[in-house]
C-alpha positions as CSV (number, residue, x, y, z in Angstrom):
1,X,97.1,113.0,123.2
2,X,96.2,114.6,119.8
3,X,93.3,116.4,118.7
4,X,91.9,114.9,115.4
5,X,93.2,116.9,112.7
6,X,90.3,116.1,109.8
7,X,93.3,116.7,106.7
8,X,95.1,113.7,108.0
9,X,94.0,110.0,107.3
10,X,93.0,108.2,110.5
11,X,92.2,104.1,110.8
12,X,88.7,103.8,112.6
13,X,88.3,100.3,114.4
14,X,85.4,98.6,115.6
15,X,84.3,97.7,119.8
16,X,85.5,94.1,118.9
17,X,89.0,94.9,117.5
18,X,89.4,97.4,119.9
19,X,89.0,94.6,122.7
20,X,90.9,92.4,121.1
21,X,93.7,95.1,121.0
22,X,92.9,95.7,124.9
23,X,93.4,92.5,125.7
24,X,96.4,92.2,124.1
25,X,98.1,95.4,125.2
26,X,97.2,94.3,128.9
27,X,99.0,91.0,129.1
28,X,101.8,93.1,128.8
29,X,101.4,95.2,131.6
30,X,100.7,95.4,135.2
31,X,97.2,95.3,136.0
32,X,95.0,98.6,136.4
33,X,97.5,100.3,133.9
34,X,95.3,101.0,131.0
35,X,92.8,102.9,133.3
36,X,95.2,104.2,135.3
37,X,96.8,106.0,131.7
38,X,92.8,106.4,130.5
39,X,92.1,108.3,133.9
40,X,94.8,110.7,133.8
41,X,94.2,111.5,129.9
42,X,90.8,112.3,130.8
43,X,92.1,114.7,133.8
44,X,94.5,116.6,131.6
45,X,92.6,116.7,128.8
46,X,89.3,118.5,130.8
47,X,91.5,120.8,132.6
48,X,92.9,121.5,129.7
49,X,89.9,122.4,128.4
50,X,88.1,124.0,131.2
51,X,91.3,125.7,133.1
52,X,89.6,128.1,135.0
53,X,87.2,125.4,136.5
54,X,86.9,124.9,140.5
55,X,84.1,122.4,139.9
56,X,83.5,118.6,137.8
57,X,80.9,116.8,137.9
58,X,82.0,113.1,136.6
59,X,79.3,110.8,135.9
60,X,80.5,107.5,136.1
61,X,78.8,104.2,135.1
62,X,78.8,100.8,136.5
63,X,81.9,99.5,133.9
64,X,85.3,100.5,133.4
65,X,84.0,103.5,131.1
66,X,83.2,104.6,135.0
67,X,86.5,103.1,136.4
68,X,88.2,105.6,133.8
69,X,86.0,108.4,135.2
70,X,86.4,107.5,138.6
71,X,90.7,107.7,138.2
72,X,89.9,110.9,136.5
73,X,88.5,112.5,139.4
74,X,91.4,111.2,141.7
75,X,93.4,112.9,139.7
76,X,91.5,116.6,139.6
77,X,90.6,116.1,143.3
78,X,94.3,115.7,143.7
79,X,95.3,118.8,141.5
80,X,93.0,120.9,144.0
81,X,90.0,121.1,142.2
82,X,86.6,119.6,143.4
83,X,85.7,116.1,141.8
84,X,81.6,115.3,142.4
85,X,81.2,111.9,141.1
86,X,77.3,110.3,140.5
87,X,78.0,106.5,140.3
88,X,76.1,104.1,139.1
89,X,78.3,100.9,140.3
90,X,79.0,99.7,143.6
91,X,82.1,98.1,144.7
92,X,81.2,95.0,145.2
93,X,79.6,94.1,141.9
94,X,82.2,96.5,139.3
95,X,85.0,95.0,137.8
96,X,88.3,94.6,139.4
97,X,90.2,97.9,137.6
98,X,86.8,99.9,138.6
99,X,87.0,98.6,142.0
100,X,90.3,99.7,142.6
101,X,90.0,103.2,141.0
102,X,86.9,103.5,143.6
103,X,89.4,103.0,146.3
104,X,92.2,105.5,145.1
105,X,89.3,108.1,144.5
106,X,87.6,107.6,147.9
107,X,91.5,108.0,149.5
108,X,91.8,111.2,147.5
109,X,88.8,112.7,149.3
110,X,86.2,112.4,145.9
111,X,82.9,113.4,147.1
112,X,79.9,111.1,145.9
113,X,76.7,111.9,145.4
114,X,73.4,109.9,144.6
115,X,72.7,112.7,142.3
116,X,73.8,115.1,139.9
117,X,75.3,117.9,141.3
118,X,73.3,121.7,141.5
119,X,76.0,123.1,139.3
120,X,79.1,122.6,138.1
121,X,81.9,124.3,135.8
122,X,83.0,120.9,133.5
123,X,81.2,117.8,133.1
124,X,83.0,114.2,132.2
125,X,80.7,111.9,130.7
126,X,81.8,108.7,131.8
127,X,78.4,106.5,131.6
128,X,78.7,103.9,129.2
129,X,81.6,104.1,126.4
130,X,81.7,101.5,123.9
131,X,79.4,99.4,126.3
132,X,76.1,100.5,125.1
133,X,74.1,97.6,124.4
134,X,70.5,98.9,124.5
135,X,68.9,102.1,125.3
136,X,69.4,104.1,128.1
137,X,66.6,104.1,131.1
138,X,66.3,104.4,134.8
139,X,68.6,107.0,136.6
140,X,71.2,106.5,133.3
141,X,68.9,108.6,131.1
142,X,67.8,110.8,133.7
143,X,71.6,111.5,133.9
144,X,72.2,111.4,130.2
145,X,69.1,114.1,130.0
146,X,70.4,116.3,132.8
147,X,74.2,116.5,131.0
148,X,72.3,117.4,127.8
149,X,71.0,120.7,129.9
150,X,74.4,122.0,130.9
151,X,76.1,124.8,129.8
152,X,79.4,124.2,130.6
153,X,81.9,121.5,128.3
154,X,81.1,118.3,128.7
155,X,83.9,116.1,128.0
156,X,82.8,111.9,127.3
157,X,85.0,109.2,127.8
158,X,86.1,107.1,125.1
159,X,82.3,107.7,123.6
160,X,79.2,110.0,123.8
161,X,76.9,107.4,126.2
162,X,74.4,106.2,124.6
163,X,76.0,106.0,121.0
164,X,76.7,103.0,118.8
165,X,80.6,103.4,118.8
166,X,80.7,100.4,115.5
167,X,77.6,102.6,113.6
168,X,76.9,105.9,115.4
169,X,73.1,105.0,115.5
170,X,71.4,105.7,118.4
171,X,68.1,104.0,119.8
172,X,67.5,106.0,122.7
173,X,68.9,109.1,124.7
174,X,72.7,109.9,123.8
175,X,74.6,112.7,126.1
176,X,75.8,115.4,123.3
177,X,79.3,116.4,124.1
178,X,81.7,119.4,123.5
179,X,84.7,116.7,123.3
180,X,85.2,113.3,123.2
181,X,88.7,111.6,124.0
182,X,88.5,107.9,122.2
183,X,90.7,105.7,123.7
184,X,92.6,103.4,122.4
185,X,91.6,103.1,118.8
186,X,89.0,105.6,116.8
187,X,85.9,104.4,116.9
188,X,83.3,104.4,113.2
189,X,80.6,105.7,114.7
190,X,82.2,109.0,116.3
191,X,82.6,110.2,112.7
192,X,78.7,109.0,110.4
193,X,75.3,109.0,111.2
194,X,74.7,110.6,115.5
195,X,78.1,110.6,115.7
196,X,79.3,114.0,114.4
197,X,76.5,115.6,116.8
198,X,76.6,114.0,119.8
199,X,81.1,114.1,120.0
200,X,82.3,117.4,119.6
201,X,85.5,118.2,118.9
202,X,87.6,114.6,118.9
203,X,90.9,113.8,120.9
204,X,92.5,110.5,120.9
205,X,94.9,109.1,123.1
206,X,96.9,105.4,122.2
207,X,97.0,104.4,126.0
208,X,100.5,103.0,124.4
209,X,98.7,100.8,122.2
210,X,101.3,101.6,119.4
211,X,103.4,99.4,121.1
212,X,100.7,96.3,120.3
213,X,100.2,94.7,116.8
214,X,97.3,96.6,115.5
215,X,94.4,94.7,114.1
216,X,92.9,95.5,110.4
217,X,91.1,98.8,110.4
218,X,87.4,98.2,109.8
219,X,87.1,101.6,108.0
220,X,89.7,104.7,107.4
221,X,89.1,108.5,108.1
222,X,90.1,109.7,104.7
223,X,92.5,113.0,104.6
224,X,93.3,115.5,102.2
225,X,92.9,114.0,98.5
226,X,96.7,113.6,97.0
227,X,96.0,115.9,93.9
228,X,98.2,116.3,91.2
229,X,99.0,119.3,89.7
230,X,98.3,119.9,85.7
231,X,101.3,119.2,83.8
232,X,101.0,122.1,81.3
233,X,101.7,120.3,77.8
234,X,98.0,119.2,78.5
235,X,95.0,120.0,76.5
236,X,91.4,119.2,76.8
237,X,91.2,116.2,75.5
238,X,93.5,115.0,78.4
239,X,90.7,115.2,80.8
240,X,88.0,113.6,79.5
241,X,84.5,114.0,78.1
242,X,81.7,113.8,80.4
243,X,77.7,113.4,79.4
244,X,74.9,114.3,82.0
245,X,72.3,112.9,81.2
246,X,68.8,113.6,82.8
247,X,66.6,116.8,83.6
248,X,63.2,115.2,83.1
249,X,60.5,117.7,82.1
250,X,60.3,120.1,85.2
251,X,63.8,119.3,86.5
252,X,65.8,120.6,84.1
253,X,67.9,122.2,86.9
254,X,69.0,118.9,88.3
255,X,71.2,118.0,85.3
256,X,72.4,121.8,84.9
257,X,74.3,121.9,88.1
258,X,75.6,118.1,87.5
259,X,77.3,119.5,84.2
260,X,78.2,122.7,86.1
261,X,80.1,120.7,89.0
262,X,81.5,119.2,86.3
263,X,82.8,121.7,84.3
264,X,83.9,123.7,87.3
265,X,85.8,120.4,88.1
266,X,88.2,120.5,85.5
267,X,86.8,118.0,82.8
268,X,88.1,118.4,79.5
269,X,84.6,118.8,77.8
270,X,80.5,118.5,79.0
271,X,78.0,117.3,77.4
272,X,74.3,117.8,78.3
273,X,71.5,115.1,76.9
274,X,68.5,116.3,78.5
275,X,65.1,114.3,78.9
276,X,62.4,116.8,78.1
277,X,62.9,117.0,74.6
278,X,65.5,119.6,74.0
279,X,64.4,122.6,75.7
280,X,67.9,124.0,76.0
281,X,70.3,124.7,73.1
282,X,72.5,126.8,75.1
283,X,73.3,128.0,78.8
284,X,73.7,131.7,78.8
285,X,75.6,131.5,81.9
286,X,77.4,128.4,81.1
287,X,78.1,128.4,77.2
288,X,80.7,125.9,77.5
289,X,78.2,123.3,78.2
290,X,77.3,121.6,74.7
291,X,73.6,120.4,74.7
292,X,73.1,117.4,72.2
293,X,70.1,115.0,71.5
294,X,70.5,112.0,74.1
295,X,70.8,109.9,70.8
296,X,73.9,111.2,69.6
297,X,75.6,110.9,72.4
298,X,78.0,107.9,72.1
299,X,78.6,106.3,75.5
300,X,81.0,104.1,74.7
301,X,83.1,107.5,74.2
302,X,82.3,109.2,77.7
303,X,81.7,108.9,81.2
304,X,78.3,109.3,81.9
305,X,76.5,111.0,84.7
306,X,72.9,109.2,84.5
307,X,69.9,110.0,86.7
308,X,70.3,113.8,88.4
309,X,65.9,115.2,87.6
310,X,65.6,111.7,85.6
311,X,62.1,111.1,86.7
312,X,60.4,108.3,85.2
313,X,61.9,108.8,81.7
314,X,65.9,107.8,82.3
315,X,64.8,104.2,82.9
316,X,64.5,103.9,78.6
317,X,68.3,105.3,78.8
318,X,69.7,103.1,81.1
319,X,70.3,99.9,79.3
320,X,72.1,101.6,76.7
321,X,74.4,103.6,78.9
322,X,75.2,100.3,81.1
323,X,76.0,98.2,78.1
324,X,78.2,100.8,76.3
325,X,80.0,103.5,78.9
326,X,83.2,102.6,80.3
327,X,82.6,104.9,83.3
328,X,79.4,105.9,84.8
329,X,78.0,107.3,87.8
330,X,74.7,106.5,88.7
331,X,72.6,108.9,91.1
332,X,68.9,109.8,91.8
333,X,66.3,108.7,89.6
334,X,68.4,106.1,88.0
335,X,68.9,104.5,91.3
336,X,65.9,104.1,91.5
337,X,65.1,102.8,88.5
338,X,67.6,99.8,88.8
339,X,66.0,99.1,92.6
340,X,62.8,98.4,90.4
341,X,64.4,96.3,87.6
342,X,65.5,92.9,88.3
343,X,67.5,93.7,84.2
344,X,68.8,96.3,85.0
345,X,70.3,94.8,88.0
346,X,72.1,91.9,85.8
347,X,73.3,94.7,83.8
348,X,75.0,96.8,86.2
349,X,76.1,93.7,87.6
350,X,77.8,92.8,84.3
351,X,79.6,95.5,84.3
352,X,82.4,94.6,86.7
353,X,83.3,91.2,84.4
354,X,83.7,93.6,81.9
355,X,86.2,95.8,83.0
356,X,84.0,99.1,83.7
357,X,83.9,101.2,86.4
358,X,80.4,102.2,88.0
359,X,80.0,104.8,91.4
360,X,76.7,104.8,92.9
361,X,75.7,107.8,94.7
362,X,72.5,106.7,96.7
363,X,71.0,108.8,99.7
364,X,69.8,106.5,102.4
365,X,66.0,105.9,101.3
366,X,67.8,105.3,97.4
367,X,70.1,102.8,99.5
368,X,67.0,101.0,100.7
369,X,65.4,100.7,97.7
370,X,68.3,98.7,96.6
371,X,68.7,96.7,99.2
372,X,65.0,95.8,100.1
373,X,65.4,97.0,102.8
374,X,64.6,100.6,105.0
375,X,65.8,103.9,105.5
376,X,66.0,103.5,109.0
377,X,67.5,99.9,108.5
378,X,70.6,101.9,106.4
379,X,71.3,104.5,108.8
380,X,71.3,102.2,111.8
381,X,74.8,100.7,109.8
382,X,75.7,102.9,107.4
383,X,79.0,101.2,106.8
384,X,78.1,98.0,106.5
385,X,74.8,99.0,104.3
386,X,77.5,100.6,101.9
387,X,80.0,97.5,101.9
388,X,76.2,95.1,100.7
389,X,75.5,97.5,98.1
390,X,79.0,97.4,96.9
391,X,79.5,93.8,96.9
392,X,76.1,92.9,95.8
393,X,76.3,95.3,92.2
394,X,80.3,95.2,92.0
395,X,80.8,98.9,92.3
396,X,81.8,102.1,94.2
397,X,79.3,103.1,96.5
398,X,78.8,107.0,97.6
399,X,76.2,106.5,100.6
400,X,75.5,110.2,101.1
401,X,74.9,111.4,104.7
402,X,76.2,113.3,107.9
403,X,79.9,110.9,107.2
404,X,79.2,110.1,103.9
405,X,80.8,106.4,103.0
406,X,82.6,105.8,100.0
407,X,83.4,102.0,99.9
408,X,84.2,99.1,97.4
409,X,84.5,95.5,96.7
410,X,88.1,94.5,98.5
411,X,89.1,97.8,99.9
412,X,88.5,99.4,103.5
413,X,85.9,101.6,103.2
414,X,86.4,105.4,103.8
415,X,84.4,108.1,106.0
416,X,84.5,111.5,105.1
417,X,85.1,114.0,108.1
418,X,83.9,116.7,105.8
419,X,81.2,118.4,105.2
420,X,78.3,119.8,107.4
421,X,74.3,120.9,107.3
422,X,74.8,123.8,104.6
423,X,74.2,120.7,102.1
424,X,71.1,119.6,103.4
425,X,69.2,121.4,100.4
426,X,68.2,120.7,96.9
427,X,70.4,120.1,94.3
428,X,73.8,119.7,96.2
429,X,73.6,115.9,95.5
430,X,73.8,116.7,91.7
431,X,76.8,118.6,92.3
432,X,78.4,115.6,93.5
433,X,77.2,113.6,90.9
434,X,78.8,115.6,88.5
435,X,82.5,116.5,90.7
436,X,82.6,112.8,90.6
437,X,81.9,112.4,87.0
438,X,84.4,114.9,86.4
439,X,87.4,113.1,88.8
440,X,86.5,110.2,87.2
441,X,87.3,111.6,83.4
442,X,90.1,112.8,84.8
443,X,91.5,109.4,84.8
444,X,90.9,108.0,88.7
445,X,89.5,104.6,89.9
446,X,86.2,105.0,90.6
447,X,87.0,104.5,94.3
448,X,89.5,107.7,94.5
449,X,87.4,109.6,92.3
450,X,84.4,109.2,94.8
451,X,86.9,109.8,97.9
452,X,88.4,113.3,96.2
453,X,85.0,114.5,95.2
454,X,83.4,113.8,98.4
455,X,86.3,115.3,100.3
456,X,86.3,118.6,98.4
457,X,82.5,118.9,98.3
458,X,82.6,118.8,101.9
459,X,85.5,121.3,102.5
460,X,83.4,123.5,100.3
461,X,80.6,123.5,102.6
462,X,83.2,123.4,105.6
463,X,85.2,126.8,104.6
464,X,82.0,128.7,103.4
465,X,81.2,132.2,104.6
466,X,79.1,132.5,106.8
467,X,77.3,135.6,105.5
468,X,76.9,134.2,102.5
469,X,73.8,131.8,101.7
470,X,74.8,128.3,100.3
471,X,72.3,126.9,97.7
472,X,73.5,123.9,95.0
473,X,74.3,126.9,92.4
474,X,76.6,128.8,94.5
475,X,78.3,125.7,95.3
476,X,78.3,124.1,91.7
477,X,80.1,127.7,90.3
478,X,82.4,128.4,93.8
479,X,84.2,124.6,93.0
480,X,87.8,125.1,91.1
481,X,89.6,122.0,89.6
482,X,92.7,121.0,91.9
């Protein structure tokens, strides 16, 4: 059993593969062994975790995500402690493994209750699992509701009930854990949209499913970034020029932290088109930024950050920039401008046939736009909403959010473990925009450009001090080049 170590890269499997894997791993062994090895991962694991604790209260639901708990609480009544178990299965109508872990609990002396107990010092959530199939009602989300009051660890099986395990949306009540030990595989959802809330801190344990043929990973936990260091017979030319290009009248700010990020991220020079007629010759704070008319700028030279405080006025810029740069990224106001342009679409299309390398950097309500579709309609499948935009416009796709998605055309997409609510404030997306612009100078695909600069972005937020306020300048100057 391991707790999920964030630097490391993880595969993430979907409630499908992970049953096919199940399956598989069972017809090799004696029956009842996977919950027997589920059960006692659960016990150790929550008195590991709560070690001082007389009292658990398991809440066990009518499937084997309750079989597990009802093993679990064999085991703790067995160590001494007192196991309460709420069930919401009866033996005659649970499945066979459930059935016989009902047996070997009752022998143990488990107490059961028709409620939740008055108190209790640990709590195992073992409702639902990967078996959600619609939301919660009745005594389940009375139970859910009641867990969500506790303030004691709370410990869910496999999966926070009442989460999407393939998309970590949730349509109804969800119980928000302390922990959550995954079993088996790791599951998409404990790591994007609800997910990050409702688990806790994530353990995983194999159940010996290493020694099975693992299916395809529907998505990967990305790790540290593999960053190179800078040979030093290097010069600035080696890192490439980037171009922001954007700050409408009014939002000049927008593009100033893009070229900041990018500076800050090591490429070799910035340039700075902005929209509003030239306000700016110079950055006193920044003079290393180089401010030139939007028409001098040569795209076919650069890679091109378009769209960070574009307003209404980057859609006349975005032909050019799509015909001509060889690497772009493409965030905000540009986004949006393509959603509305049936042309521009073809052209950033066209760009794929031609060898060029495009990253998208939507939030979920830009996502829509693209798609036709809703904001609510993204988040309810983040990864798959980022694999269509990908395939449909032949690019990398950044689908910003709590587990940001970085996927592509033909590669497993990635979720990014860091990264928390200090970002939820203006201007941090530009930052992005231009870390990724800068990784993307740098030489990088598009798709490990967009993995790197989400991943550091995130540990930025992650390490942060705590005393310290985080606003999209702070963060733009605090980034170093790795």
């Amino acid at each position: 059993m391991d707790k999920i170590d964030p630097r490391l890269p993880h595969p993430l499997h979907q409630v499908a593969t992970t049953r096919q894997l199940e399956a598989t791993l069972a017809d090799g062994l004696p029956p009842h062994t996977l919950m027997q090895r589920a059960g006692l991962a659960t016990a150790r694991l929550a008195l590991a975790l709560a070690p001082h604790a007389s009292t658990f209260w398991l809440a066990c639901g009518p499937g084997n995500n309750g079989g597990d708990g009802l093993e679990a609480a064999m085991h703790l009544q067995q160590w001494g402690k007192t196991a309460l178990v709420s069930w919401l299965g009866t033996p005659q109508d649970v499945p066979a493994d459930a059935r016989a872990s009902y047996a070997r609990a009752q022998a143990a002396g488990v107490r059961f209750l028709d409620a939740p107990p008055a108190a209790c010092d640990c709590c195992i959530d073992a409702l639902l699992g990967i078996g959600v199939t619609r939301p919660a009602e009745g005594r389940l989300a009375e139970w859910i509701a009641h867990i969500n009051t506790l303030n004691v660890p709370v410990l869910a099986v496999d999966l926070p009930s009442g989460l999407n395990a393939d998309t970590g949306a949730s349509d109804g009540p969800r119980v928000r854990a302390t922990h959550t030990l995954s079993l088996l595989t790791l599951k998409p959802g404990l790591f994007t949209e609800h997910g990050r809330d409702a688990a806790g801190e994530i353990w995983f344990e194999s159940l010996g499913a290493e020694a099975a043929a693992a299916p395809p990973a529907q998505a990967t936990l990305s790790g540290v970034p593999l960053l190179n260091a800078r040979p030093h017979a290097s010069h600035k030319g080696s890192y490439g020029d980037v171009a922001i290009i954007g700050g409408a009248p009014g939002m000049t700010g927008a593009a100033l932290l893009a070229a900041c990020a990018a500076l800050h991220q090591g490429a070799g020079r910035v340039f700075v088109g902005l929209l509003d007629g030239g306000s700016l010759g110079v950055d006193a704070n920044h003079p290393e930024l180089m401010f030139r008319p939007i028409e001098s700028l040569d795209p076919a030279q650069l890679t091109v950050v378009c769209g960070c405080g574009g307003g209404n006025a980057v859609a006349v810029q975005i032909p050019r920039l799509l015909s001509a740069a060889p690497l772009a990224v493409i965030d905000a106001d540009a986004l949006n401008s393509i959603a509305n342009d049936s042309q521009l679409q073809q052209l950033l299309r066209a760009r794929h046939a031609r060898g060029r390398q495009t990253v998208l950097t939507p939030h979920p309500l830009e996502a829509a736009r693209l798609l036709g579709s809703t904001a609510a309609e993204v988040q309810h499948d983040r990864l798959a909403a980022a694999q269509q935009l990908a395939q449909r416009f032949y690019c990398t796709v950044v689908l910003k959010g709590s587990g940001t998605v970085i996927a592509a055309p033909d590669i497993t997409p990635v979720i990014n473990p860091t990264g928390n609510a200090l970002l939820a404030t203006a201007g941090t997306g530009d930052v992005l925009a231009g870390m990724i612009g800068a990784r993307l100078a740098n030489g990088g695909s598009a798709f490990q450009a967009a993995c790197e600069a989400v991943w550091l972005h995130g540990r930025a937020a992650d390490t942060w001090p705590h005393d310290r306020a985080l606003t999209a300048g702070t963060l733009a100057q605090a980034l170093c080049v790795n």
